[in-house]
TIRO-702103 format. One record per residue (C-alpha): residue number from 0; residue in three letters; y, x, z. Coordinates in steps of 0.1 Angstrom, whole numbers, plus 5000, padded with zeros to 4 digits. Each point is the difference from the previous one (the first is absolute). Layout:
<site num="NUM" residu="ALA" y="Y" x="X" z="Z"/>
...
END
This chain:
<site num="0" residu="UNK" y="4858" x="4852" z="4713"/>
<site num="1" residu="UNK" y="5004" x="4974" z="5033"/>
<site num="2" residu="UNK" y="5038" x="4998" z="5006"/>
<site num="3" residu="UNK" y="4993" x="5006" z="5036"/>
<site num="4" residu="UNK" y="4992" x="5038" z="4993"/>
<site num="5" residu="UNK" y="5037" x="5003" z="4993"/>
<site num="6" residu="UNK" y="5017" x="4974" z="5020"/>
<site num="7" residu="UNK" y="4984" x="5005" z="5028"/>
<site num="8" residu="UNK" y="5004" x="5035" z="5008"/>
<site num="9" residu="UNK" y="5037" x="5001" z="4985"/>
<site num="10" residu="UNK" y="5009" x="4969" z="5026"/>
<site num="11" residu="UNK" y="4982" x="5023" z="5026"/>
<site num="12" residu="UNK" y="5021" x="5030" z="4986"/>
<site num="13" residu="UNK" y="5033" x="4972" z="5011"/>
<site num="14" residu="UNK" y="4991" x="4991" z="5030"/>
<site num="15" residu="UNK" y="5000" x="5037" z="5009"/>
<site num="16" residu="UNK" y="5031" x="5010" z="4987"/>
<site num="17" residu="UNK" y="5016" x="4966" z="5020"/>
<site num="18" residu="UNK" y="4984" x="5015" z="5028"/>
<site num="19" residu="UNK" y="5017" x="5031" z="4997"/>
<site num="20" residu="UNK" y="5035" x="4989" z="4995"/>
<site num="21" residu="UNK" y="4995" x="4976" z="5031"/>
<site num="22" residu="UNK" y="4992" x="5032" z="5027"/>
<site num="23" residu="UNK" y="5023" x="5021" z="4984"/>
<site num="24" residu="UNK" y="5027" x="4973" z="5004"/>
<site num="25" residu="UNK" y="4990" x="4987" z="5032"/>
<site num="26" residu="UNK" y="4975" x="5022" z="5019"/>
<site num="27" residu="UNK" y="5023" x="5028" z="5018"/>
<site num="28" residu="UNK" y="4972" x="5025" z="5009"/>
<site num="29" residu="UNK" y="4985" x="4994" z="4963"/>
<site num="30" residu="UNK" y="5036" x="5010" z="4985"/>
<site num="31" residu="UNK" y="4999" x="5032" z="5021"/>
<site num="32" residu="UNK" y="4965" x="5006" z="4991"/>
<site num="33" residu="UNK" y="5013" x="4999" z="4962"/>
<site num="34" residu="UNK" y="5028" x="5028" z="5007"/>
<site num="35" residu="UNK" y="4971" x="5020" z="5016"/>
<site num="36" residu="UNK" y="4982" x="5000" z="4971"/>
<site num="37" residu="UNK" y="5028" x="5001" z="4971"/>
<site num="38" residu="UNK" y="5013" x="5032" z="5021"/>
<site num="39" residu="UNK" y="4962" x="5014" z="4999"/>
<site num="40" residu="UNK" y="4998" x="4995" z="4965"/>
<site num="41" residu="UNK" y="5027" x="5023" z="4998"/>
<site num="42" residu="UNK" y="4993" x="5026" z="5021"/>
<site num="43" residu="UNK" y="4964" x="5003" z="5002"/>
<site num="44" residu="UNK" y="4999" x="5010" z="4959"/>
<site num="45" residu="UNK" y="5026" x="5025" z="5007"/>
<site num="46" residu="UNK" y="4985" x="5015" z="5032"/>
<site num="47" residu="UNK" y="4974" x="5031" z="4995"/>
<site num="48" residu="UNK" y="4971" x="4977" z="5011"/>
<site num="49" residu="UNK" y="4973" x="4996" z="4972"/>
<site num="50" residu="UNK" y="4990" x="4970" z="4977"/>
<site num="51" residu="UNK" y="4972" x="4986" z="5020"/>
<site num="52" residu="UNK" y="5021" x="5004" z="5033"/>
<site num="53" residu="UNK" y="5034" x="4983" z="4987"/>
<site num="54" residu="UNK" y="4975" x="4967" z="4984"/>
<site num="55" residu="UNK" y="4979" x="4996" z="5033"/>
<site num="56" residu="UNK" y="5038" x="5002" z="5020"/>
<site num="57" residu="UNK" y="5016" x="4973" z="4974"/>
<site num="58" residu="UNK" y="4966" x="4978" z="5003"/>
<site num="59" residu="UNK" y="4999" x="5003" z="5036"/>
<site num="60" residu="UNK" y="5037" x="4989" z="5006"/>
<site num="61" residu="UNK" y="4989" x="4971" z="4978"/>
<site num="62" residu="UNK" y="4970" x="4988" z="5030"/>
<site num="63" residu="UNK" y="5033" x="4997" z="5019"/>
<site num="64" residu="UNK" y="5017" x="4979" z="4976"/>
<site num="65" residu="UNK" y="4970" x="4979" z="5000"/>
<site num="66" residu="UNK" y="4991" x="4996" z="5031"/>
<site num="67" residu="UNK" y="5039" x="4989" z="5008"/>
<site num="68" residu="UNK" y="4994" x="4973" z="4972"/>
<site num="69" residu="UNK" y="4965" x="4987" z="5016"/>
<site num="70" residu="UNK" y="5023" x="4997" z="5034"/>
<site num="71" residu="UNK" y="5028" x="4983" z="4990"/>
<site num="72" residu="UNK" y="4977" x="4978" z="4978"/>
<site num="73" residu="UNK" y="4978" x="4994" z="5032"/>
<site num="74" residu="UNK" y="5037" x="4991" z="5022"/>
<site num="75" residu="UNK" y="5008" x="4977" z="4974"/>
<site num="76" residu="UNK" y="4970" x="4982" z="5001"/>
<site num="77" residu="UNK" y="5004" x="4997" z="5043"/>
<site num="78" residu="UNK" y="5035" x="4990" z="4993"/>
<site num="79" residu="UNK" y="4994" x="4974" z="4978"/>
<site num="80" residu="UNK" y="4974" x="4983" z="5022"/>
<site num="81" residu="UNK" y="5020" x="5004" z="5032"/>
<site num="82" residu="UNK" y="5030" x="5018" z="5009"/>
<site num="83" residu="UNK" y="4993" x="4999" z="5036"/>
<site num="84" residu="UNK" y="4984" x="5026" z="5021"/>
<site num="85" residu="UNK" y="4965" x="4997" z="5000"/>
<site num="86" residu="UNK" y="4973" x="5023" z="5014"/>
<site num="87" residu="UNK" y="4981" x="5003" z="4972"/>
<site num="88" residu="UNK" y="5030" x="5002" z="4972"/>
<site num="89" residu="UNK" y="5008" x="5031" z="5025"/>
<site num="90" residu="UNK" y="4969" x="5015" z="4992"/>
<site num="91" residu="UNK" y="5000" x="4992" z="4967"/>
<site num="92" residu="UNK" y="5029" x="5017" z="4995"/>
<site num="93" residu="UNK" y="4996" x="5029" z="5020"/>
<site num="94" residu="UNK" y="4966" x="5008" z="4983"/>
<site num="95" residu="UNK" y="5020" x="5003" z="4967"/>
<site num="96" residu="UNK" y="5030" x="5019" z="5014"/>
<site num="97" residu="UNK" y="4972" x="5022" z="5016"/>
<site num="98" residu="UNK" y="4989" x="5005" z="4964"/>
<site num="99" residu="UNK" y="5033" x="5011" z="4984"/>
<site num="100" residu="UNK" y="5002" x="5023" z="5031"/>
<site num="101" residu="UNK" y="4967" x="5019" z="4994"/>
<site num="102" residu="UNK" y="5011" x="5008" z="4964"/>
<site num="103" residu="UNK" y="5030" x="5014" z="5007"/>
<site num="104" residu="UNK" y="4984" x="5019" z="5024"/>
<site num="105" residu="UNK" y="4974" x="5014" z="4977"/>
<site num="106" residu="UNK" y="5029" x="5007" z="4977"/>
<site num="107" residu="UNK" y="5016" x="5024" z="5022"/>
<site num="108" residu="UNK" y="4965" x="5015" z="5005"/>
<site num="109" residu="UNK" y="4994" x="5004" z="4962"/>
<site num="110" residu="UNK" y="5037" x="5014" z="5001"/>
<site num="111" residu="UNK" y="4994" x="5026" z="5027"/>
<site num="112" residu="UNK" y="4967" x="5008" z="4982"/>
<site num="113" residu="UNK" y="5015" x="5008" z="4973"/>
<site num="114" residu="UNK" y="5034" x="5017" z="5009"/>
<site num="115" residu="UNK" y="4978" x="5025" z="5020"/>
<site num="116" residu="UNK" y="4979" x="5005" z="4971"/>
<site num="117" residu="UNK" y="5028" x="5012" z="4987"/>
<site num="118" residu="UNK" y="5032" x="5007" z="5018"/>
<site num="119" residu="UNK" y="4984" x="5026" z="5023"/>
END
């Protein structure tokens, strides 16, 4: 077997995991993001909603978590060219906070969905 069918993917499997500890060390918004989801994973499987509903609310939360990571990723990247304001770095950014925004706004959607489903 080609070494690069282990290597590869386990250096990919790293880089990730870097990746992680770097937002939730230096990334504010992704650190709250975290506690959102820790404290879902705790109540969600001890509310009355059922299987399918608590997975779809967990993986959901997690589009956020994403999309904060594609944002801060993209600010970097601005930041590292230039640090000065820019028109186009503004856009740049905004387009990805935009992102972050419309997942957390389809959360709370999914959320209400659901809590009226059943909480009525």
């Amino acid at each position: 077997m080609k070494r690069w069918l282990i290597t590869r993917p386990f250096n990919a499997f790293l880089y990730s995991l870097a990746g992680m500890r770097t937002a939730l060390a230096s990334e504010r918004a992704f650190q709250q993001e975290a506690i959102v989801f820790i404290i879902l994973l705790v109540v969600v499987p001890s509310s009355e909603v059922d299987f399918h509903s608590a997975v779809l609310i967990l993986l959901a939360w997690t589009v956020v978590m994403v999309a904060e990571l594609l944002n801060s990723a993209i600010e970097a990247c601005f930041d590292r060219i230039s640090t000065e304001d820019h028109a186009l770095a503004k856009i740049g950014k905004d387009l990805a906070s935009a992102a972050v925004f419309l997942s957390i706004l389809f959360n709370i959607g999914l959320w209400i969905a659901v809590g009226a489903r059943y909480y009525n």
